[in-house]
N, C-alpha and C positions, 0 to 999 in steps of 0.2 A: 277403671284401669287407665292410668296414662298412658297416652302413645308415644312412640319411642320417635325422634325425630333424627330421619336420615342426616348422615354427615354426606355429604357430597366432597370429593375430593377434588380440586379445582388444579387445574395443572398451570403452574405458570407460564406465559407466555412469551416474558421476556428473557428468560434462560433459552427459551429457543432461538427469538432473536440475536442475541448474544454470542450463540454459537455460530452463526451464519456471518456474522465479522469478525471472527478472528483473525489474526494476521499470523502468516505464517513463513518461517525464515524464508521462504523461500521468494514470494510477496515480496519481502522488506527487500530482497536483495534486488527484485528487477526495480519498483523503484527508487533504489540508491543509486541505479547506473543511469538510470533513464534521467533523473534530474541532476546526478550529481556528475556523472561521467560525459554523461551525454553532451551537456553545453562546452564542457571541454575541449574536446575533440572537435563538436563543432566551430570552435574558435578556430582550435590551432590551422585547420582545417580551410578558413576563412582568408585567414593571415598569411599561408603559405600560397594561397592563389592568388592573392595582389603582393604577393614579393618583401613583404614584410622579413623572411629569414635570407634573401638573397644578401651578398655580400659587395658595398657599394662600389667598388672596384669595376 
């Protein structure tokens, strides 16, 4: 009589991982302000402490 040879089901591993990096809008939104807003402001921010918007007058 032949023996029946177990199927082992093997879970993938990298669906797990995958899941563990999603991005999520919320993510994407801090950083869009942290690199995109962020140097901004720190310019403007830069430029109005040495007088750069003062008016030469």
């Amino acid at each position: 009589m032949p023996s029946k040879k177990s199927k082992k089901k093997f879970t993938s591993k990298i669906t797990d991982i995958t899941e563990e990096k999603t991005t999520t809008p919320r993510t994407a939104k801090i950083v869009l302000f942290v690199f995109g807003v962020g140097p901004l402001i720190l310019m403007c921010l830069f430029l109005f402490s040495n007088g750069f918007f003062a008016s030469p007058s």
